[in-house]
C-alpha positions as CSV (number, residue, x, y, z in Angstrom):
1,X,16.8,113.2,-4.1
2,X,20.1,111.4,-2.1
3,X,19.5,108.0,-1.8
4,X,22.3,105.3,0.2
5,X,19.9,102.4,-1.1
6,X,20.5,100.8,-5.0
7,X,17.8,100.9,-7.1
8,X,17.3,97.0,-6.6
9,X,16.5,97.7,-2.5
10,X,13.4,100.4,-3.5
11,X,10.8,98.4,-2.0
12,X,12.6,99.0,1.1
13,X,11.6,102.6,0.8
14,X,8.4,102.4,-1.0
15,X,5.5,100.1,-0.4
16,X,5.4,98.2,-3.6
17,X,7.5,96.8,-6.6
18,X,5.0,99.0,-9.1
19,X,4.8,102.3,-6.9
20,X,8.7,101.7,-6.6
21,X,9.0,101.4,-10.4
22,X,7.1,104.4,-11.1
23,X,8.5,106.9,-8.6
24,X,12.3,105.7,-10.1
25,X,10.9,105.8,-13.8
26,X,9.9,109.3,-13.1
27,X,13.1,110.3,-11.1
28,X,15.2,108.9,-13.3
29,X,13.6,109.7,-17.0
30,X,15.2,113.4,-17.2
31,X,17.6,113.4,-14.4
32,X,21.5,112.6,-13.9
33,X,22.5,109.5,-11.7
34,X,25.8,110.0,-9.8
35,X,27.0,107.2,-8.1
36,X,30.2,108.5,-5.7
37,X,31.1,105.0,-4.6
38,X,31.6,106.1,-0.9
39,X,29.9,105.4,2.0
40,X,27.5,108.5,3.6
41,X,29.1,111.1,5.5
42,X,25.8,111.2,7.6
43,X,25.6,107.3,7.9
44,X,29.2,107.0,9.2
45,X,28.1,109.8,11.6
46,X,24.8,108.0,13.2
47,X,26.9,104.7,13.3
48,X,29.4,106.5,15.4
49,X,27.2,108.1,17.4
50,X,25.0,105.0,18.3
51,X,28.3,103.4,18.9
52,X,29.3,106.2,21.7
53,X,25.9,105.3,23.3
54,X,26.3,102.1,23.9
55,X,29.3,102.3,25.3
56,X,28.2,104.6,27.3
57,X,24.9,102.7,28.9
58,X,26.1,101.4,32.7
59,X,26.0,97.7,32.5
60,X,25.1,95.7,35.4
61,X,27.6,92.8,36.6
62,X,26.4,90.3,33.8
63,X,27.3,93.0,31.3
64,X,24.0,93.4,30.0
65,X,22.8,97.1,30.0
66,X,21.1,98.2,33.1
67,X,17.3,99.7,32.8
């Protein structure tokens, strides 16, 4: 399991701070955490890419995208 969220931000993910423990506690209890201290190749590439598509949206004259 890849994960770009700290443990701390779980209950982002899952619905509560006790299913949250649980699913970590069993993730975590024979596995090997690897933090790589670099930001997702896959993020960077969605940022990007929404980025692109704004820019590309036609904007009416107050600059506001049209549609």
């Amino acid at each position: 399991m890849a994960s770009n969220e700290s443990f701390g931000g779980g209950t982002k993910t899952f619905t509560g701070p006790r299913l949250c423990a649980a699913i970590v506690d069993r993730l975590t209890f024979s596995g090997t955490i690897i933090e790589t201290g670099s930001e997702s190749y896959r993020l960077a590439q969605t940022k990007a890419k929404q980025q692109a598509n704004r820019e590309k949206q036609p904007v009416g004259p107050d600059r506001q995208p049209c549609g």
